[in-house]
DRENDO-1510 file (C-alpha; in Angstrom, 1 decimal, always signed):
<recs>
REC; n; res; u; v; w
REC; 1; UNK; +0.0; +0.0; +0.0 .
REC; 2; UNK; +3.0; +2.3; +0.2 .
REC; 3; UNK; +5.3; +4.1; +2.7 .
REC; 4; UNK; +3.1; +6.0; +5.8 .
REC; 5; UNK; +3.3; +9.8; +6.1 .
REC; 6; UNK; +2.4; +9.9; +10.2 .
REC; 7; UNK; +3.3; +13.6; +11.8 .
REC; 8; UNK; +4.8; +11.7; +14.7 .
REC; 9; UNK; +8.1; +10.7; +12.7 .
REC; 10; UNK; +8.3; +14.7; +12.4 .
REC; 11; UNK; +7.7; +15.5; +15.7 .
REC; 12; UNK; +10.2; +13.3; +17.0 .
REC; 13; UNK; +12.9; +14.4; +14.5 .
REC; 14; UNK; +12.0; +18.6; +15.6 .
REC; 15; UNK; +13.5; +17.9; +19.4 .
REC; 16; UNK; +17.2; +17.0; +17.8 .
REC; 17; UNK; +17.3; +20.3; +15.8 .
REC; 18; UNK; +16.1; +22.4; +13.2 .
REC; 19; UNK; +18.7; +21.4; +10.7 .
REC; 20; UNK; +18.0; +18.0; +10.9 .
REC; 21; UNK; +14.4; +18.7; +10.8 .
REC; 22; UNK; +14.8; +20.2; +8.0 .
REC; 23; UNK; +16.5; +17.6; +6.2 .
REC; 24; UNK; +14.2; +14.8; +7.1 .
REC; 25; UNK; +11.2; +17.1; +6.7 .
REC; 26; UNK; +12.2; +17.4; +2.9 .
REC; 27; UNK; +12.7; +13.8; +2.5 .
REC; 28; UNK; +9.5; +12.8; +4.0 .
REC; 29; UNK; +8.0; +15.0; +1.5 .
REC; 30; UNK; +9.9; +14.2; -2.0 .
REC; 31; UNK; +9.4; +10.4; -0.7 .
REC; 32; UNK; +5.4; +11.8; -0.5 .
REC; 33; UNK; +5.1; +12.8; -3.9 .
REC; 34; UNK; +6.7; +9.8; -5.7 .
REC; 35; UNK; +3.6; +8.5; -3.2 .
REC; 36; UNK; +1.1; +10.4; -4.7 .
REC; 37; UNK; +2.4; +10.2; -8.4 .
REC; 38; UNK; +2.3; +6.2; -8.2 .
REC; 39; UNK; -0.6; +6.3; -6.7 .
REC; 40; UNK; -2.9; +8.6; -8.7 .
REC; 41; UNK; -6.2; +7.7; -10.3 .
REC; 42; UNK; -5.5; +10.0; -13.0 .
REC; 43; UNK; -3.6; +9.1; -15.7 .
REC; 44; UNK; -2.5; +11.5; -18.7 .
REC; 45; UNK; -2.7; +9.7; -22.0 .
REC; 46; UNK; -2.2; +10.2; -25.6 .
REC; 47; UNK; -3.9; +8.7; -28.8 .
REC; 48; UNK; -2.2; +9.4; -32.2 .
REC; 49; UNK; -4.3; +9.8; -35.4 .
REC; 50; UNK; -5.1; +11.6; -38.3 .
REC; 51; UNK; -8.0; +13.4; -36.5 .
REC; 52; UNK; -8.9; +15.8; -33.7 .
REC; 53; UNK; -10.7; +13.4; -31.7 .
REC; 54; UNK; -12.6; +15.5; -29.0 .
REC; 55; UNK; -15.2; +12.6; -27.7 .
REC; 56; UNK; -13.8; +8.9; -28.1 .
REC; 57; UNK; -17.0; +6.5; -29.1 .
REC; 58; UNK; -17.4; +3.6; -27.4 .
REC; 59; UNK; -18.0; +0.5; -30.1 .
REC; 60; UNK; -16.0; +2.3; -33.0 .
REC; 61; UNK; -13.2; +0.9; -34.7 .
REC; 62; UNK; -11.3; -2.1; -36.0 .
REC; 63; UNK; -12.4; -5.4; -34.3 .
REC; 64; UNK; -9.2; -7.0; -35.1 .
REC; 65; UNK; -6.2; -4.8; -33.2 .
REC; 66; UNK; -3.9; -6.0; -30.4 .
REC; 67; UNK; -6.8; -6.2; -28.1 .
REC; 68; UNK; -9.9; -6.5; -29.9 .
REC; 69; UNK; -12.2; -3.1; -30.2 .
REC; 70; UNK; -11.0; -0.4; -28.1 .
REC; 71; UNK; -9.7; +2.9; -28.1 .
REC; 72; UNK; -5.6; +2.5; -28.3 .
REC; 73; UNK; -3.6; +5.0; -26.6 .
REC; 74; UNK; +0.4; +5.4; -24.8 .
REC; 75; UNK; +1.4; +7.3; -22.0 .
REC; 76; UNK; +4.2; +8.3; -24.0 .
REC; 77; UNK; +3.7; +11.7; -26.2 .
REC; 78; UNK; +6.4; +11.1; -28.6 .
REC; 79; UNK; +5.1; +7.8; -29.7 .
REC; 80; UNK; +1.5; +9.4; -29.8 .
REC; 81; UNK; +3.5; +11.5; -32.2 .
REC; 82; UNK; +4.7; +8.8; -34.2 .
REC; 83; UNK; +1.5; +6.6; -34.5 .
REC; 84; UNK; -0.2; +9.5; -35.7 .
REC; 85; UNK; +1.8; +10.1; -38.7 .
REC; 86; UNK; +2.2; +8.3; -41.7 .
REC; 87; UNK; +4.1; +8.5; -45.2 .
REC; 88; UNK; +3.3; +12.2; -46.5 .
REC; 89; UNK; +0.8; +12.9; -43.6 .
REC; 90; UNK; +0.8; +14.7; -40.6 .
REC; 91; UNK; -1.3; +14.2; -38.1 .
REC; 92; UNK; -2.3; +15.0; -34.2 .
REC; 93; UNK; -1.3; +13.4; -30.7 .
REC; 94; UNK; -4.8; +14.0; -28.9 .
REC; 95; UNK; -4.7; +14.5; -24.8 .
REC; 96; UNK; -6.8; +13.2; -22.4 .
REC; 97; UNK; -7.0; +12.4; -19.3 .
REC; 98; UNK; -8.2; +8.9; -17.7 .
REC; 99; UNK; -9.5; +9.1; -14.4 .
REC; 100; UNK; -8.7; +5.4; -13.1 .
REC; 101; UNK; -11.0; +5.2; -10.2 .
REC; 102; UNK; -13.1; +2.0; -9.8 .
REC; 103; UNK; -12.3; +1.0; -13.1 .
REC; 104; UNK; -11.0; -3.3; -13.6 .
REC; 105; UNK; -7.4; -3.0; -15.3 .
REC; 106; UNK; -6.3; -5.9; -17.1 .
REC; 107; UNK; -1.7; -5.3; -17.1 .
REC; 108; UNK; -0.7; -7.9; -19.5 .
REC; 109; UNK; +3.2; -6.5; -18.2 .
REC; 110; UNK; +2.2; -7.3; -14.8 .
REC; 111; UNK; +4.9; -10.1; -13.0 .
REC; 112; UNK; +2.1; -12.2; -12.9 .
REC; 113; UNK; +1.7; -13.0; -16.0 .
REC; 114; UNK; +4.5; -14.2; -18.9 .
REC; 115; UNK; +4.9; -13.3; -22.2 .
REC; 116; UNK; +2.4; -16.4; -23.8 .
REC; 117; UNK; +0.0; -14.4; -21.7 .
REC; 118; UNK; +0.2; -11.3; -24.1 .
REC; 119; UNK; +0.5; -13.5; -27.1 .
REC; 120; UNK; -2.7; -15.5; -26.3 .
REC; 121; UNK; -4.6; -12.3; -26.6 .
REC; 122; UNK; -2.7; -11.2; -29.8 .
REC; 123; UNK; -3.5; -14.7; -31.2 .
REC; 124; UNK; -7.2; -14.3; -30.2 .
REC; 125; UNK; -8.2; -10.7; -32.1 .
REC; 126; UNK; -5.1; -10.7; -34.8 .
REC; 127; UNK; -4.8; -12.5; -38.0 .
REC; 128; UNK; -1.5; -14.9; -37.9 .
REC; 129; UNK; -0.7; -17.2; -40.9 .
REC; 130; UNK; -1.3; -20.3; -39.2 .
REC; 131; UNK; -1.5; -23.1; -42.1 .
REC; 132; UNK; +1.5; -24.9; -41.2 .
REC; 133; UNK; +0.3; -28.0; -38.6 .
REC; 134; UNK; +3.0; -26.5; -35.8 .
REC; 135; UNK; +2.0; -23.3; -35.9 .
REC; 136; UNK; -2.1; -24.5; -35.9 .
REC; 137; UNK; -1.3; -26.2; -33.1 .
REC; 138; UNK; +1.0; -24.0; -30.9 .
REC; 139; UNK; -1.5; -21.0; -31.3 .
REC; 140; UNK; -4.6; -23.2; -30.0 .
REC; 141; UNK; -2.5; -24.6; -27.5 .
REC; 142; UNK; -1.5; -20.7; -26.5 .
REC; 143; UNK; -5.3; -19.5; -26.3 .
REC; 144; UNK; -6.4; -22.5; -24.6 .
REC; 145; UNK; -3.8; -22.7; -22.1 .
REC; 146; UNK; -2.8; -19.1; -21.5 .
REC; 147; UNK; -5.9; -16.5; -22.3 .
REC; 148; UNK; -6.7; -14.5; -19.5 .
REC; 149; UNK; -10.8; -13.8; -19.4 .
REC; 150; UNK; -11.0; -10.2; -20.0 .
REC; 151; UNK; -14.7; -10.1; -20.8 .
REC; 152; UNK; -15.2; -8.3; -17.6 .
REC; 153; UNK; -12.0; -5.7; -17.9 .
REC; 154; UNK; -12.6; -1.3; -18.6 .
REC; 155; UNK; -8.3; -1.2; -19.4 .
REC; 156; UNK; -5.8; -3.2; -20.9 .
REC; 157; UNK; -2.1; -2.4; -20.5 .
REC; 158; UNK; +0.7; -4.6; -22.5 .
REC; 159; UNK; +2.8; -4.1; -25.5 .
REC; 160; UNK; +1.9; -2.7; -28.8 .
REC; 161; UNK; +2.5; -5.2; -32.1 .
REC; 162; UNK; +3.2; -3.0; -34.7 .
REC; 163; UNK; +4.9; -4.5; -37.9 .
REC; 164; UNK; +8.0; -5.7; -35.8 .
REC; 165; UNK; +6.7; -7.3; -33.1 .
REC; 166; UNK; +4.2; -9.2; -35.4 .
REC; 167; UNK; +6.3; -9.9; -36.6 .
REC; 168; UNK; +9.0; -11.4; -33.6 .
REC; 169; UNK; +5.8; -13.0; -32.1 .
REC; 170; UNK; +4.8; -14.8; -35.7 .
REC; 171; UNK; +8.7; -15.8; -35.8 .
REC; 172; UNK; +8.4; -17.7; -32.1 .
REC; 173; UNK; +5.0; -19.1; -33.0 .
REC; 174; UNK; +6.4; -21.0; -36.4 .
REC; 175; UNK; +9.3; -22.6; -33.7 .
REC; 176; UNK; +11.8; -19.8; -35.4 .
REC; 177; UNK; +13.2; -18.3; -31.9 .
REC; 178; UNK; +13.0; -19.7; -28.8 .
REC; 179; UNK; +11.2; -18.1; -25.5 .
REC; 180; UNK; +13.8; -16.1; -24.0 .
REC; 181; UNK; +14.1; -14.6; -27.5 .
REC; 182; UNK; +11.1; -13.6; -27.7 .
REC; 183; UNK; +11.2; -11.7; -24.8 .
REC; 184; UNK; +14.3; -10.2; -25.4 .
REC; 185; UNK; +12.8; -8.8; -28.8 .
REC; 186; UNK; +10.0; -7.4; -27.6 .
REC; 187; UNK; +11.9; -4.9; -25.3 .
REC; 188; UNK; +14.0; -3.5; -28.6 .
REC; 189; UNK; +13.5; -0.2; -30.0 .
REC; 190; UNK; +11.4; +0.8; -27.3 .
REC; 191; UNK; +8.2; +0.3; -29.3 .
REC; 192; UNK; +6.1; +1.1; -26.9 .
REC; 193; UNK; +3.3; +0.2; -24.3 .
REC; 194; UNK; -0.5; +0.3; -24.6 .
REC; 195; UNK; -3.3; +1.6; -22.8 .
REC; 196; UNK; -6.9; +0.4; -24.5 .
REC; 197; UNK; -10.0; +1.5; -22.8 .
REC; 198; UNK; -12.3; -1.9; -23.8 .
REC; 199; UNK; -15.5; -1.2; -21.6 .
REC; 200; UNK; -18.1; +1.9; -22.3 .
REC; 201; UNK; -17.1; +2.3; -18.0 .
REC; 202; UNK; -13.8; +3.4; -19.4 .
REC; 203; UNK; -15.0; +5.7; -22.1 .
REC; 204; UNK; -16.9; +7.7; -19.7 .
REC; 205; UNK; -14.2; +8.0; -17.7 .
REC; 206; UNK; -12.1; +9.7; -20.3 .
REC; 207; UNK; -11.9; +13.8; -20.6 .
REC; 208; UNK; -10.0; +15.3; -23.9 .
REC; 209; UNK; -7.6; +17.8; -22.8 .
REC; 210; UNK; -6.5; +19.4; -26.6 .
REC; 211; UNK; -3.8; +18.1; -28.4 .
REC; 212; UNK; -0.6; +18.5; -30.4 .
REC; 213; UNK; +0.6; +18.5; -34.2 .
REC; 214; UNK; +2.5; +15.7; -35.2 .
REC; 215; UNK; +4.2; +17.2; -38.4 .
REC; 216; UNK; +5.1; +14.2; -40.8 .
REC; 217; UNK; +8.2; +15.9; -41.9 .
REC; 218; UNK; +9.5; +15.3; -38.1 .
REC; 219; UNK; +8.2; +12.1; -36.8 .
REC; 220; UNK; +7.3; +10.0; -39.4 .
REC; 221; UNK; +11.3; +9.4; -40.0 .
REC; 222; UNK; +11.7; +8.9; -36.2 .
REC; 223; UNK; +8.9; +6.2; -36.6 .
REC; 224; UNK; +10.7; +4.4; -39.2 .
REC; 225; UNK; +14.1; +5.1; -37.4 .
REC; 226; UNK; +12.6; +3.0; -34.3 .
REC; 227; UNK; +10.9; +0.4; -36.3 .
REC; 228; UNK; +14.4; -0.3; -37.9 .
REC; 229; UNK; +16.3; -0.2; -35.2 .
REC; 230; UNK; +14.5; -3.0; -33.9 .
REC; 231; UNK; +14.1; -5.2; -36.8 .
REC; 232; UNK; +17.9; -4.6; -37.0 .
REC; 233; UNK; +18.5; -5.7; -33.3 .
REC; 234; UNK; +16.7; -8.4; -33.6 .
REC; 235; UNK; +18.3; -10.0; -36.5 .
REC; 236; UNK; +21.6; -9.6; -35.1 .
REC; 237; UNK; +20.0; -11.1; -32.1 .
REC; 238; UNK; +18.5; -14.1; -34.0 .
REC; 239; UNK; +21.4; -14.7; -36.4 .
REC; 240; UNK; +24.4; -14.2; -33.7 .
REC; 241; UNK; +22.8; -15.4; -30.6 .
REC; 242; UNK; +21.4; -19.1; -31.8 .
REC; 243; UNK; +19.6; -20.5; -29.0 .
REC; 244; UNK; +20.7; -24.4; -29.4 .
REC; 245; UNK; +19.5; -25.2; -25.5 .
REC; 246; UNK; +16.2; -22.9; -25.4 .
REC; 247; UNK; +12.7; -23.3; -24.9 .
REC; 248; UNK; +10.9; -22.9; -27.9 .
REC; 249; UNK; +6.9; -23.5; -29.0 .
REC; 250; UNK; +7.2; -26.9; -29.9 .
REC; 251; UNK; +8.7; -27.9; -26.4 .
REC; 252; UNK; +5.7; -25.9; -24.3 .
REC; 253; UNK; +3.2; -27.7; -27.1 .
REC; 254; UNK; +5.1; -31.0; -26.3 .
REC; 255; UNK; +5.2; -31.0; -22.4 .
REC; 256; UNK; +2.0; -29.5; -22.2 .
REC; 257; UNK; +3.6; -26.7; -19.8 .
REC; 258; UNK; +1.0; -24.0; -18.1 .
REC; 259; UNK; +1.5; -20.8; -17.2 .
REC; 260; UNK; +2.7; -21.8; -13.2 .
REC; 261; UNK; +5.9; -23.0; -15.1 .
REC; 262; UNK; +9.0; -21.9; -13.7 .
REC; 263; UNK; +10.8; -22.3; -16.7 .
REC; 264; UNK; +7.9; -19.4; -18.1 .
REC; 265; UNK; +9.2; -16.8; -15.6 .
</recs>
């Protein structure tokens, strides 16, 4: 639940001094505010588009993102930036802010849960080329063994799967890279983590703030500058670093293994 604030660690501290008051007084209070900033309802997000979008609509959009309908935003401004972009178009990181109270969050980053937790609910809303029998297999296997029920959720947190890490997760999935790759790619590049509100709970909690340009000339080359720095890390990564003794998709589908695994953590 935290650190506790109580006045008598002050009062005690006042009868050896000002000075050291002083000190300990401004400690208790910097420690206070990392408190109160980790601890705050409100969160300030950012959602990059192509449009000023003042009033985010519950039940609009593509069924088949990351996490199914939603409205997909990042913490992170610059990579609202970026999203919003594209190849000779600007576009607009819109501001809100998400007042978290009451609402069921779903963190798919949590220690908790592994990586085949995120992947189950990639495999479950996003199209993978599955024809090969392994690959058919391992991504039933994944959704049956490792889909957290998020019928019931407002917010889901995890990663984002752009283009690259489709990609890295479609690699793991056809028994290309082992487990511990896999996780290892999915932290290059800094691509970036997700907030989705999934529930019309969420949407009402939601209040636009304004937003910011996103001029194409300036962030759609640091979009393609991140995308390639990961794709190039994680070729060097798959081609230098071969995994001979890993863990890979058809071990987990072979020994049946479940998410309490140690061997998953």
């Amino acid at each position: 639940m935290g650190k506790s604030y109580k006045k008598t660690k002050v009062v005690k501290v006042v009868r050896k001094g000002p000075l050291l008051f002083h000190t300990i007084d401004t400690i208790l209070l910097k420690e206070y505010s990392v408190f109160i900033r980790r601890n705050s309802m409100k969160k300030r997000i950012y959602h990059g588009s192509k449009d000023i979008i003042k009033k985010p609509k519950y039940g609009i959009g593509k069924p088949y993102n990351d996490y199914g309908l939603g409205f997909y935003c990042t913490e992170s401004l610059d990579l609202a930036k970026e999203w919003g972009v594209d190849e000779g178009r600007d576009g607009y990181a819109n501001i809100y802010d998400l007042d978290m109270k009451d609402l069921k969050v779903l963190n798919l980053n949590d220690e908790k849960y592994c990586i085949l937790h995120w992947l189950a609910v990639l495999l479950k809303n996003r199209f993978f080329n599955t024809e090969a029998p392994l690959p058919l297999e391992a991504k039933e296997y994944i959704i049956e063994n490792f889909l957290v029920d998020y019928s019931d959720v407002d917010i889901m947190i995890g990663y984002r799967a752009d283009d690259s890490y489709f990609a890295f997760a479609q690699d793991f999935i056809n028994n290309t890279i082992s487990y511990k790759q896999l996780n290892k790619a999915l932290r290059l590049g800094e691509l970036g983590e997700q907030i989705v509100l999934v529930s019309k709970r969420a949407f009402e909690k939601i209040k636009y703030v304004g937003y910011e340009n996103a001029l194409n000339s300036e962030w759609f080359p640091k979009k393609e500058n991140r995308d390639k720095t990961a794709r190039n890390d994680y070729y060097k990564m798959s081609k230098e670093e071969v995994d001979v003794d890993g863990l890979y998709i058809l071990d987990i589908v072979r020994e049946e293994m479940k998410s309490d695994d140690p061997r998953l953590r």
